[in-house]
N, C-alpha and C positions, 0 to 999 in steps of 0.2 A: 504494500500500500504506500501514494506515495502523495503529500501534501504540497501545498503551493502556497508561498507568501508571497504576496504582490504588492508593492506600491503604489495608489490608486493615483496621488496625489502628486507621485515624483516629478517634480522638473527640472526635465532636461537643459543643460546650459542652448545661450541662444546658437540660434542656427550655423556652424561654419559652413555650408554648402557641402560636407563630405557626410557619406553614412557613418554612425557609430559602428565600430568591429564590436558584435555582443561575446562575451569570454564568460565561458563555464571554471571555475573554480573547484576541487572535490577538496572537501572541507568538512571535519566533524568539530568546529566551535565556530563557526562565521567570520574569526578573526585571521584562521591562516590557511596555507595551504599544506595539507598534512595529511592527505588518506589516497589510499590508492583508490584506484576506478569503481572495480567492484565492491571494495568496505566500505566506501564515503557514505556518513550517515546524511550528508548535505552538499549541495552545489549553491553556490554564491554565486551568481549571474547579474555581469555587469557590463553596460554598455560604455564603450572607450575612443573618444577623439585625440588627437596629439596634444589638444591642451585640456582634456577633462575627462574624469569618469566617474560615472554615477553608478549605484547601487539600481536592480530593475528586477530582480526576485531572486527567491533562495525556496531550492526543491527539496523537501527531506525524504529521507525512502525509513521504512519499519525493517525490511526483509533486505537485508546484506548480505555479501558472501561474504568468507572468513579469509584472512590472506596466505590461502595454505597457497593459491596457485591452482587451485581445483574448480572447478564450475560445477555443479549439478545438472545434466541432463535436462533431466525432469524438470523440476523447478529453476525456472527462467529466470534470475533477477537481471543480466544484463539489457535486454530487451525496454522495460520499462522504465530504463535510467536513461538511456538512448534515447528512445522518443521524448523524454520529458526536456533532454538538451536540443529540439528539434528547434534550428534558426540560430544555433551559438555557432562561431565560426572557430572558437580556437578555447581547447579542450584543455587546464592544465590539473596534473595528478601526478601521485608519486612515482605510480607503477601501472602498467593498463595490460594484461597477459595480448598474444596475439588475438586470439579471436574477440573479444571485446574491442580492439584499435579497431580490427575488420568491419566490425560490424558499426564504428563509429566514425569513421573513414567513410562507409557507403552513405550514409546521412549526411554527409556533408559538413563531416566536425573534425578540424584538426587537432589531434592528441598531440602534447607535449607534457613531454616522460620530467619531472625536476631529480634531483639526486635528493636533497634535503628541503625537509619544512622549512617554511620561507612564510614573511605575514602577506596576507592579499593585496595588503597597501605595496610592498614591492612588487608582487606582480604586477599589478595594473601600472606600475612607476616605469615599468621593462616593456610594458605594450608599447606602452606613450614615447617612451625613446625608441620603439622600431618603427611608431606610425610616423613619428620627424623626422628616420630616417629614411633608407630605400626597404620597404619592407618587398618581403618575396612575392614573384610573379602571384603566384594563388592567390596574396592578402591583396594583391594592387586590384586585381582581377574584382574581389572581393567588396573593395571599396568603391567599385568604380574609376579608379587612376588609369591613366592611360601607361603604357605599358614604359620602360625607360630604352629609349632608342641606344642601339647599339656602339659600343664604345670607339669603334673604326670608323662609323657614320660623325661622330662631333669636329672630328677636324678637316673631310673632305670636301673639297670647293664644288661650287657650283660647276654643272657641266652644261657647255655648249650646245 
């Protein structure tokens, strides 16, 4: 079972003309980043510009796997963690086993693996310095940016 807190009220800073990158967080205190994919009792989901980010819901689940590295067949928990990050563009967690990336990779959510617990306030600090800088084709793609023309193209003249 898995619950939804929304902020009915949040707002968003005003408009820079570019989409926010929405980032999933797996998180069991709201304050860091600290659980792998399948034990996270919560996802901290926030919306991220190069000069801001806001809080925009936190999903909790009851039913977690335990971090032996094992999935249950049977009993599906990855599946309803997945859809629930349905529209996040960039997935970050301790640990994510292959078939869970797989299956979060086809939704259209990129996992990024941390080594150690880190507070959310630096993740979202580490977006924000990728989104002012060149971030990768998929994020540009993602944003809307036009792609960055190739490095052999900046200094060749005009041709006749």
């Amino acid at each position: 079972m898995s619950r939804r807190l929304r902020l009915i009220e949040a707002e968003a800073p005003a408009e820079t003309g570019e989409k926010p990158l929405r980032v999933a967080i797996a998180t069991n205190n709201m304050e860091h980043l600290n659980a792998h994919f399948g034990s996270a009792r919560k996802f901290a989901i926030y919306d991220v510009t190069p000069e801001s980010a806001w809080f925009v819901e936190a999903v909790a689940f009851d039913d977690v796997t335990g971090q032996s590295g094992k999935h249950d067949d049977i009993d599906d928990k990855i599946t309803p963690k997945v859809e629930a990050l349905k529209g996040c563009a960039l997935l970050f967690a301790l640990a994510i086993g292959g078939p869970s990336a797989a299956k979060v990779v086809k939704a259209g959510i990129h996992p990024i693996k941390r080594k150690d617990p880190e507070t959310i306030q630096e993740v979202l600090e580490q977006v924000q310095v990728m989104l002012n800088g060149t971030p990768p084709p998929f994020l540009r793609k993602i944003l809307g940016r036009p792609a960055t023309p190739a490095s052999f193209m900046d200094d060749e003249e005009e041709l006749v």
